[in-house]
C-alpha positions in Angstrom: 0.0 0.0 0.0 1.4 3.4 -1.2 0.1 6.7 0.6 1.2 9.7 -1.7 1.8 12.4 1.6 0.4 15.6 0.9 3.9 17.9 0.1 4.3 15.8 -2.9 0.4 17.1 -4.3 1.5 20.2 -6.4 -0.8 22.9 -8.0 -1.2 20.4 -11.6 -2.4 17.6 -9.3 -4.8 19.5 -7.9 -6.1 20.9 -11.5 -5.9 17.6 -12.9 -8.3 16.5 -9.9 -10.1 19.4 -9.7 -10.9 18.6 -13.7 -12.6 14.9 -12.7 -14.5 16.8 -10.0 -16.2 19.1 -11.5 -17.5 16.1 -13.3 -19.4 14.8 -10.0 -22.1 17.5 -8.5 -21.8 17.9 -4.4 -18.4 15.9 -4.2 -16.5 17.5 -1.5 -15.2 14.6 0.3 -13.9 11.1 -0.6 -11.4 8.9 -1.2 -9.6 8.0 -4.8 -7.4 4.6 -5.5 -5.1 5.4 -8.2 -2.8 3.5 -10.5 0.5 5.5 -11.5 3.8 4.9 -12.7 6.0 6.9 -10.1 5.5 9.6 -7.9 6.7 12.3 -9.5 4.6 12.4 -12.6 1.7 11.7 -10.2 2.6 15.0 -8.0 2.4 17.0 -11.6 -0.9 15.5 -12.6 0.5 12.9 -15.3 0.1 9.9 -16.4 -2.4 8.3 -13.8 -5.6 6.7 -13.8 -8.2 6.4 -11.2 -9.2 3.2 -10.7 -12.4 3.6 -7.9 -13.8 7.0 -6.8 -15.3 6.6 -3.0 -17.6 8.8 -1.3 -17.4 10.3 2.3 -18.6 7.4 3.7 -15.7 5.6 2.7 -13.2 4.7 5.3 -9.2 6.2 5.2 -7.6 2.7 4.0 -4.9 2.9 6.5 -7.9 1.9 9.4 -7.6 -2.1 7.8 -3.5 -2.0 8.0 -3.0 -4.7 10.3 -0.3 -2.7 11.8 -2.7 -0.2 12.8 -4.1 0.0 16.4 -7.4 0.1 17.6 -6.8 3.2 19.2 -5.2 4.9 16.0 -8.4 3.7 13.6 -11.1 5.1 15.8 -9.0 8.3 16.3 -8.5 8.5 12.1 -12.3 7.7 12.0 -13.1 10.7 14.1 -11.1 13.0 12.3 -12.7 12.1 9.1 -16.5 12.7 10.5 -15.3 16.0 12.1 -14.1 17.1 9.2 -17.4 16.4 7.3 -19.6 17.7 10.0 -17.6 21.2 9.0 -18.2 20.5 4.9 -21.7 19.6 6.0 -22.0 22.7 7.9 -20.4 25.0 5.2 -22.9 23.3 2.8 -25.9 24.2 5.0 -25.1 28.2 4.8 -24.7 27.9 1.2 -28.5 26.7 1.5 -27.9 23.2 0.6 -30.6 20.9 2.9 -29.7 17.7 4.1 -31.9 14.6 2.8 -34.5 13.7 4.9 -35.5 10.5 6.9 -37.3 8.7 3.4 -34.9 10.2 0.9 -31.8 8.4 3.2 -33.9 5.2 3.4 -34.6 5.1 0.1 -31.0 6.1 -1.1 -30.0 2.8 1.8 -32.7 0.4 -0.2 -31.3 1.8 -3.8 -27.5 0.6 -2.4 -28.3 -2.7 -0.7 -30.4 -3.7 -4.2 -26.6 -2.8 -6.2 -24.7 -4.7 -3.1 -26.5 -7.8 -3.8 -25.9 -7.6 -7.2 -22.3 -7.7 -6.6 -19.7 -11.0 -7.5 -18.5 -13.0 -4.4 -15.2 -11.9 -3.9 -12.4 -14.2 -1.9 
């Protein structure tokens, strides 16, 4: 597993990014796994490809290291919902609402009907 820290992300990273984003309405939060050849054409926005796009809900990928404590994942985990309780309130004063009870429920049924439609994996 390769975590690209965040001093090697230069201003044509974040373009390149920035580009796919404005692709996806209301992303302000998730997680990408990316295939590259090295680092430093990665850090300039070059020659990559993204293999999965996850939402907020997905979990930092360092929680499932088996070298990382119990203690450490929870902490991570917190962090994470902090800092989307701060997007979601920045959302909220630009006048964006949240979804309410049915819209979530329905949204839950939609995503457990695509889950089951999923191959076994190992």
């Amino acid at each position: 597993m390769f975590r690209v820290a965040e001093e090697l992300i230069d201003q044509r990273l974040s373009e390149a990014l920035n580009k796919v984003f404005s692709d996806i309405p209301g992303f302000y939060s998730g997680r990408l796994d990316v295939k590259f050849k090295n680092v430093e054409d990665l850090s300039a926005g070059l020659d990559f490809n993204i293999i999965e796009i996850n939402g907020a809900s997905s979990e930092s990928i360092n929680i499932w290291d088996r070298n990382t404590g119990l203690r450490k994942a929870v902490i991570t985990l917190l962090q994470q919902y902090h800092t989307l309780f701060k997007l979601g309130h920045v959302n909220r004063k630009r006048g964006n609402k949240p979804p309410g009870l049915t819209a979530l429920y329905r949204a839950w049924r939609f995503e457990n009907n695509l889950v089951k439609q999923y191959p076994q994996d190992d």
